[in-house]
N, C-alpha and C positions, 0 to 999 in steps of 0.2 A: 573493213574488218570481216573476216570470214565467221560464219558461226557454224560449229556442229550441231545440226538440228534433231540429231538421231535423240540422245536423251531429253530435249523437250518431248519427241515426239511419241517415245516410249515410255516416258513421265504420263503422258496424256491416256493413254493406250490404257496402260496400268490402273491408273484413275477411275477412265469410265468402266473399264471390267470389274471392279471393285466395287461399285456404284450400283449396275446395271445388276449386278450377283445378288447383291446384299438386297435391292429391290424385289427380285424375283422372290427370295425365301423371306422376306420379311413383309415383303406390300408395302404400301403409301399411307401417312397417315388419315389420308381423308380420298378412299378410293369410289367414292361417290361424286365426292367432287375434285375435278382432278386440279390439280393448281400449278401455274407455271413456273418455270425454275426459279425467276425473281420473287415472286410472292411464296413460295417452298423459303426463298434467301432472309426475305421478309420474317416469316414466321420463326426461323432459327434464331434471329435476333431478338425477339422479343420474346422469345426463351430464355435467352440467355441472360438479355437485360432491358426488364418490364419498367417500362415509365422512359423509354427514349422519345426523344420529342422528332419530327418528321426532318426536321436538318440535321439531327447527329444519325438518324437512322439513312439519310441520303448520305453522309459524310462513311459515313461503315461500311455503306456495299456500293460506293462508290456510283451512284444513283444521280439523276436531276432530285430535288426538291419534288417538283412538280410531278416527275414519274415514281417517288415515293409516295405519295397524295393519290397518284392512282391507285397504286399498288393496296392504300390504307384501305382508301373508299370501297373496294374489292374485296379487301376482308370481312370488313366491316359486316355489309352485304350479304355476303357466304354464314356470317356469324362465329366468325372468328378471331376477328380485333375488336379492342373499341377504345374510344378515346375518352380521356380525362384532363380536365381542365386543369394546366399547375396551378396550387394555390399561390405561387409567391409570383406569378406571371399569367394573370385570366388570359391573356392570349395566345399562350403556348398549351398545345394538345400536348398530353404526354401519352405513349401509344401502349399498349398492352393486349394480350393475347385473354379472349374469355377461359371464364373458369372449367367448362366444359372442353377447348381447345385447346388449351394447358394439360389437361386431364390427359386427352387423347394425345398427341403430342410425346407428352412423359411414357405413355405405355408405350407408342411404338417407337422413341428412343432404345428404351430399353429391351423390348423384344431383338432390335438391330443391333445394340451392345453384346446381348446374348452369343445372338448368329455368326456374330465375328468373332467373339472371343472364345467362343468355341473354335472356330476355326481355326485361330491363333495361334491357339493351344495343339493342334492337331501338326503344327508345323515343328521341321526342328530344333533343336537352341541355335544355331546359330542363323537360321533364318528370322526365328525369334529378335532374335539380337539384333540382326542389318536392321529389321524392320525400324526397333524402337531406335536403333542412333540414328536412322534416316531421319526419324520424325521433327528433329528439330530443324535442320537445313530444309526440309520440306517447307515449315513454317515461316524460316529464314525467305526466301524463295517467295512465298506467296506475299508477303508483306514488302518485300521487294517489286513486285506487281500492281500492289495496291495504285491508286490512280492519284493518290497523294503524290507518286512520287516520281522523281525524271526517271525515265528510260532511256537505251541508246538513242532511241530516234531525239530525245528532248537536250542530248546533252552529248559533249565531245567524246569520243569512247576514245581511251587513254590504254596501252596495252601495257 
């Protein structure tokens, strides 16, 4: 099967200049310590959902176990995660972001919400527009990717 690569690869393009902008005017949340994409991927997750245990947080960003567990022990460390024992399970760590890392985190979310949505807003309505009907096929897309699940290479591609 042929693929046209041009929209994956202008998909990409888009992305990281999106990414790469919003960093420039907005900075990183912790630019003392700089943190690698997977532990940035890390910390997003336990933003979103504090008390994930180190197999559903591997199961989410699509991670080993064991390279989640580095990832922890690194926040940890840095003073940025920490773990809590589940009480209905003394052996399961359930993972969370400190209070101060939280803190920090939320502000520079929102300083980056800002940055963009001003921008947003500076564009026109019907750019406005592309953008948010993109966003669900985008999501569609990425969940598509996810490592849960077959891709052509795992499975017959059917035209």
């Amino acid at each position: 099967m042929v693929h046209n690569e041009a929209p994956a690869e202008q998909l990409f393009a888009a992305i990281g200049l999106l990414r790469r902008h919003t960093r420039r005017r907005v900075g990183r949340p912790w630019p003392e310590t700089p943190l690698t994409g997977s532990q940035v991927e890390l910390v997003r997750l336990l933003r979103r959902r504090p008390g994930t245990s180190v197999a559903e947080a591997a199961a989410a960003l699509g991670l080993a176990a064991n390279t989640v567990s580095t990832l922890v022990r690194q926040l940890t460390d840095a003073g940025l995660a920490e773990r809590v024992r589940d009480e209905s399970d003394r052996r399961v760590a359930r993972l969370a972001l400190t209070d101060d890392a939280r803190a920090q985190v939320e502000r520079w979310r929102d300083r980056r919400n800002i940055e963009v949505a001003a921008a947003f807003d500076g564009l026109s309505a019907e750019d406005r527009k592309a953008i948010e009907s993109a966003i669900p096929a985008i999501t569609r897309l990425a969940g598509a990717l996810h490592p849960d699940q077959a891709g052509p290479s795992d499975q017959e591609v059917v035209r």
